[in-house]
Each structure stands twice: as structure tokens, then as C-alpha cells.
C-alpha positions, 0 to 999 in steps of 0.5 A: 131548796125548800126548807122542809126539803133540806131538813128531811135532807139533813135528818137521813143524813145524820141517821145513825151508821147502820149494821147495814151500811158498815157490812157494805162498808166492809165489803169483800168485793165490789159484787159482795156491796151490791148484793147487801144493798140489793137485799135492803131493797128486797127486805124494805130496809130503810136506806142511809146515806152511808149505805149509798155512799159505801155502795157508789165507792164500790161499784165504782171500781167495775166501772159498769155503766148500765149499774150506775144509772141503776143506782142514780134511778133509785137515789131518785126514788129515795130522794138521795140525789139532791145531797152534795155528798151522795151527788158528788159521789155518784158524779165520781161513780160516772167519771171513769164512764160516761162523760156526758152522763157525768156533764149532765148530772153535774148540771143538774146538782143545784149546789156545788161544792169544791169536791164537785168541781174537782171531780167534774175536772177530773173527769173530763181530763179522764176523757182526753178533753183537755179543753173542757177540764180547763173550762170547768177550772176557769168557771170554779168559784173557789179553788183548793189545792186540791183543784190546781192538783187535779188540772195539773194532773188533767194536763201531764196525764194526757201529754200537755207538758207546757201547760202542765208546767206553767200552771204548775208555775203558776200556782206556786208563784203565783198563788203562793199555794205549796205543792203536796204529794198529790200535785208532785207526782203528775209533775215527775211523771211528766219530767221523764217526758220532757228531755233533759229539761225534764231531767232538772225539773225533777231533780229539783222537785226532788230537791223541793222533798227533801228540803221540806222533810217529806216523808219518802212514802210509798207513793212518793218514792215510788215516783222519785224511781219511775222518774230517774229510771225513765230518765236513764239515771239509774244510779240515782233510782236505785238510790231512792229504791234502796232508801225508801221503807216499803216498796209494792209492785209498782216500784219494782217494775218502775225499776225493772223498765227502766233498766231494760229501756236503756239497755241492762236488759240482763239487771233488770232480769236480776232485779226481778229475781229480787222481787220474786225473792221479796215475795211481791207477786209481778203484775201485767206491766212488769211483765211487758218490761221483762219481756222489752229486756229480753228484746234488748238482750236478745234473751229468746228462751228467757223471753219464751219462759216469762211470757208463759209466767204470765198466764201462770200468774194469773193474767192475761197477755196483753197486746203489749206483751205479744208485741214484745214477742213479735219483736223478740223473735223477729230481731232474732231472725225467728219469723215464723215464730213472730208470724205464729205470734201474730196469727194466735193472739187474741186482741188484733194486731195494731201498727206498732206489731205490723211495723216491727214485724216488717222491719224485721223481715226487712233486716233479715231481707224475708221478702216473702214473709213480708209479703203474706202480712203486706195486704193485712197491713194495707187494710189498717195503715193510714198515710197521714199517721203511719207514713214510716210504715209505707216507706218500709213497704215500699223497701220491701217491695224495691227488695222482692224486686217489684219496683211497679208496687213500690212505686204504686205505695210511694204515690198513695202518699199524698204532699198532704199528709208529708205536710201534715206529719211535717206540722205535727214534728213542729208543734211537738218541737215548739211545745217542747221548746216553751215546756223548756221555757216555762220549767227552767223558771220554775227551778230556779224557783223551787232551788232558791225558796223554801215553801 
């Protein structure tokens, strides 16, 4: 970098923070910090590097693509784009976007610090690839915490609990770095993954928190709760429910899904009653765990009445939600009203609602309500991945006595595709098995040293 070029770099930096910048800062909404900064650029206000930064935080949050090349093109134009901060910041604005826009601007920052690289990993695991993440951690000339963290988090967050695990491992000891908060969450969540294996790694990260004297945060506890719920041990979740200061919605629901995935369908309605009392307002995920207890305790007119709730609070039903009334009122022998359930919902109905539909219509031996769906369900279902809802159509057809289409379904499944769910079942068990390999080294670990 010429050095005319770094210092006018280092001057607009070091501008003192503008009215300007602080009523972006402090913006009420996202639209609100646009507006003010478009009204700088009308009014020939000159810009500092907080009213950038302030901006690209804000926009970042609608996640609009079409906004943030907008910005770029005008940091260009201001000469913004050559500070790390600003660079990085805008890196983090395209990271929730655009993969190759960010891959292409992280190219194209001549000086890099950790944060870029951090953000850069982050945002391929983002993306669901895996690969280049771990690429970006493996080329990083210097690593923090805060880098381990970020590629532990790229790999439990996208289901690759073996090597989110040893690099875990790894990194405590190994590198001898301790773990914090940040680290420890993308680990628990991937503990209810992971069987019972899962079960003990948890318990002794939750061990590693204690014996550390680990403040039981919101975030913290929350984690701890979603971790024991998934895990069945409910007892213990509500443990660290009742011990933790401050909850938010996310702890309730953590609470309330747990109970209704393994089978207290009528506690986990309790528990929601106490959070209404405790006046926290539910979000969409509540409501899909509200609606999963229902299903569970076959509580129709209940399950009716919570999945009006939510449009009186403000949300939208999500395919989650249609799917649990689908199953809702199918188990019940209510069929026309799934059928009605499928017929009306706005987002298109995907192969988890098929097959529970069909199921249902196999259980209650509906063949004709199966027949309407059988020709939709056709168009979407893939031998290779959907093999289970074949056979059921297959049983449908062998119960509606049409045994030539049963027969005509059971061909269109390939010994390719048996091969292939049969290899995917085998990857699955071996990755679990070194998952199983990799944490039962690592709490003996944790149990046995203080870090």
C-alpha cells in the first residue's frame, strides 16, 4: 500500500465519531440507518468510517443482496474499501448472502487480519461447505480462539459431529487453548446429536463449567437446557432452568420441545402456560413444540387452538407447523381435515407431509384418501432418498387390492438406490462410531484436568 494512501486511510479513520454516525448507530431499525445515510449522501455529508461500519451492521440484518453491492460500489467510490475494518465488516455483510461475492471480496482485501479470516470461515460454513471452511482454517497464518471456535461451530452446525469433536480435542489438548462460551455451545448442541456418547460429553462439558466457576448466563444455560431436553434427561434440564437468573424465549422452548420429543406432551402445555405467565411472548419454534406435544398426546382441539395462536401473535405458519397439524389430525383418523390442511397451506408441501399423510391413511386402512395424493406424491418423491415412501405406497396400493401398481412402484426402486441408502446407513454408523472414539478421549479429559 502506498503510503500517501495508508495515512489519508489512517486520517478518515481517526475523524472524530459524527452526530451523523451515532444516530445510525442508534438507529431503530435497520431501513431507519439506511435512510440516514442515504440523506448524507444526498445532503454531501462527509462520511466517516463509523457511519460505514454502523450501516453495513444494520443492513446486514435484511440480508439483501442487491443493498450490499450498493454499499460496496460506494465504499469504492469513497475509498473506504481498502480499511480492514470496513473490508471485514462488509465481508460479514455478504457472509449470510453471497458465498462467491464474499470469496471474491476476501480476495481482493490486500491485508488481512484474524477477524477476516474468522469471518471468511464462518461464512463458508454458512453455506454448507465444509470443505472450504476448513481449507480457509488450514491456509490461516495466525489462529485465536476465537478461529478454532468458528471451525468447530462450521462443523457441528452442519452435522459433522466426528470432526467437530477431534478438532475440539485437538485444540485443548493439543494447542492447550481453553475453551469459552463461544466454543462450548456449538459442542453441546452437538451432544444431543451424537447418543449417548453425546449424553457424557455433555455432562462433562457441563462438568468443564462448573469447576471453572462459569457464570450461568443466558446463553450458557440456555445451551445446558436445550442439551439435557434433547437428550431425554429432563430432570436435569429443569435443573439448570430453575437455577439459571434470566431466561428469553429460547430457553422456554428449549424446555417445552424437549418434553413434547419425549413423550410429556401434557408438561410441556404446563410449561407453556408458565411462560405466558412470565409474560415472554413465544416465537415460531415454540409453537412447532406446542403443536409436536399435541401430536404426542393427541390433544386435537388443543392443537387447533395453538395453531390459531400463532397468527394471533403475529407470525407466520411455517411448513413446520402445517406439518405438525397434518399429523395431528391424521393419527386422529381426521383425514379430511389433514387433507384440507394440505390443500390450503401456503408453502408447498414437502415429503416429510406426504409421508406422514400416507401413513396415516395406511393406519386408519383410508385407501381412497390416499389415492387422491398418490399421483402428487409421485411427482416429488426420489427412489434414492424417499425409498421408505415408496414401500408405503406400495402398501397402499397391495391395500386398495391393486397389486399390478404395487408391483409397477416396487420396480421403480433400482438395486442402485438399495445400494445407495444402504451405504449412506454405513457412513452414518462409521462416523458415529469415531465420533464415539474421538469424545470418549476427550472426557476423560475434561474430567481429569482443570484448564
Amino acid at each position: 500500500m502506498q503510503p500517501a494512501l495508508k495515512n489519508q486511510s489512517t486520517r478518515q479513520l481517526l475523524r472524530p465519531f459524527s452526530s451523523w454516525s451515532f444516530a445510525i448507530k442508534n438507529a431503530r431499525s435497520p431501513r431507519r440507518a439506511l435512510s440516514l445515510y442515504a440523506q448524507m449522501q444526498r445532503q454531501a455529508i462527509p462520511f466517516d468510517s463509523f457511519a460505514i461500519l454502523f450501516t453495513l451492521r444494520s443492513c446486514t440484518q435484511l440480508r439483501n443482496l442487491p443493498l450490499i453491492c450498493h454499499l460496496h460500489a460506494h465504499l469504492l467510490k469513497l475509498g473506504f474499501n481498502i480499511h480492514v475494518y470496513v473490508a471485514t465488516s462488509l465481508l460479514n455483510a455478504y457472509a449470510g448472502t453471497s458465498l462467491e461475492c464474499a470469496y471474491k471480496l476476501f480476495d481482493e482485501i490486500p491485508v488481512r487480519n484474524t477477524v477476516t479470516w474468522n469471518t471468511i470461515i464462518t461464512c463458508f460454513s454458512r453455506s454448507g461447505d465444509v470443505k472450504g471452511a476448513r481449507k480457509m482454517f488450514d491456509q490461516m497464518p495466525l489462529r485465536d480462539l476465537a478461529s478454532w471456535s468458528a471451525m468447530i461451530a462450521g462443523y457441528m452446525n452442519n452435522g459433522h459431529w466426528e470432526e467437530g469433536v477431534a478438532l475440539f480435542q485437538e485444540m485443548v489438548m493439543f494447542e492447550q487453548l481453553k475453551p469459552d462460551q463461544v466454543t462450548i455451545g456449538p459442542i453441546l448442541a452437538g451432544c444431543s446429536e451424537m447418543g449417548s456418547i453425546g449424553l457424557l460429553l455433555g455432562k462433562s462439558v457441563h462438568g468443564f463449567v462448573v469447576k471453572n466457576h462459569w457464570e450461568l448466563n443466558v446463553e450458557l444455560g440456555t445451551c445446558l437446557v436445550d442439551m439435557y431436553a434433547k437428550c431425554g434427561f429432563l430432570n436435569f434440564a429443569s435443573l439448570v432452568f430453575d437455577m439459571m437468573k434470566d431466561r428469553n424465549v429460547v430457553t422456554w422452548t428449549a424446555l417445552i420441545c424437549g418434553a413434547a420429543k419425549h413423550g410429556f406432551g401434557t408438561e410441556a402445555l404446563e410449561i407453556f402456560k408458565k411462560m405466558r405467565q412470565g409474560g415472554v411472548l413465544p416465537n415460531e419454534f415454540t409453537f412447532t413444540g406446542l403443536l409436536s406435544a399435541c401430536v404426542q398426546a393427541g390433544l386435537v382441539d388443543e392443537g387447533r387452538g395453538y395453531f390459531k395462536m400463532i397468527k394471533e401473535c403475529g407470525l407466520r405458519p411455517t411448513i413446520q407447523h402445517y406439518g405438525c397439524m397434518v399429523d395431528l389430525f391424521g393419527k386422529a383418523g381426521l383425514l379430511g381435515e389433514a387433507y384440507e390442511v394440505i390443500n390450503t397451506m401456503s408453502p408447498e408441501p414437502n415429503i416429510v407431509i406426504w409421508g406422514s399423510f400416507l401413513s396415516s391413511c395406511k393406519l386408519h386402512k383410508q385407501f381412497e384418501m390416499a389415492e387422491r395424493v398418490i399421483e402428487r406424491v409421485m411427482n416429488v418423491v426420489r427412489p434414492e432418498n424417499d425409498g421408505g415412501v415408496y414401500t408405503l405406497i406400495s402398501d397402499l396400493y397391495v391395500l386398495g387390492g391393486k397389486w399390478a401398481k404395487a408391483e409397477r412402484i416396487d420396480s421403480g426402486i433400482s438395486a442402485s438406490d438399495l445400494h445407495h441408502i444402504s451405504q449412506q446407513i454405513t457412513i452414518g454408523v462409521t462416523n458415529l462410531e469415531n465420533s464415539m472414539v474421538n469424545a470418549g478421549v476427550l472426557i476423560l479429559y475434561l474430567t481429569s484436568h482443570h484448564l
